[in-house]
C-alpha positions, -999 to +999 in steps of 0.1 A: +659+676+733+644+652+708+641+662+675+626+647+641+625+648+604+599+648+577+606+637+545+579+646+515+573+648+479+563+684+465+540+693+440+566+691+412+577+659+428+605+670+441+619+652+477+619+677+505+632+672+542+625+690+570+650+684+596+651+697+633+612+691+643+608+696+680+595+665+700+576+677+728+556+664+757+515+663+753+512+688+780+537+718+772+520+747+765+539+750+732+528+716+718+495+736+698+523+764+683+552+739+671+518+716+652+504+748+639+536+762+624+548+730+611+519+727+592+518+756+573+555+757+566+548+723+552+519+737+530+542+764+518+570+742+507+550+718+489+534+745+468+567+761+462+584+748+426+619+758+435+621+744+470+660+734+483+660+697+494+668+702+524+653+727+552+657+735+593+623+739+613+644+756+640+657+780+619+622+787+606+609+789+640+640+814+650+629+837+624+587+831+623+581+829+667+589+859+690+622+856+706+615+851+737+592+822+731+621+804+711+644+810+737+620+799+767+611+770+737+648+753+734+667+768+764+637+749+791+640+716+772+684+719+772+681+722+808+664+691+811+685+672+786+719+681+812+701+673+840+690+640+829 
């Protein structure tokens, strides 16, 4: 799986990176869900005044999405990176 990072100033002007960002096709059904969430755990952090430098969208999305859905999310897209 292809992931990528984001790398922003906050409100305070503090650097933030967000590491792990999920690359997926156009057509996967989750594409809408991984845009949606990344967005507003962007908004949260760049409003936040004591934000670490450095955070995981995966981890974020293990705690934020159903379980299932994660699982389904990461395990699909493994299978294809072995089989490739």
């Amino acid at each position: 799986m292809l992931f990528k990072s984001l790398e922003f100033k906050n409100v305070v002007g503090q650097k933030v990176k967000v590491i792990e960002i999920p690359v997926l096709e156009e057509d996967s059904p989750y594409n809408f869900l991984i845009q949606v969430r990344l967005q507003s755990f962007i908004t949260i952090l760049y409003k936040e005044h004591r934000a670490k430098t450095c955070y995981s969208f995966k981890e974020h999305l293990k705690r934020a999405i159903k379980w299932p859905v994660y699982e389904e999310l990461f395990n699909k897209i493994e299978i294809k990176d072995h089989n490739a």
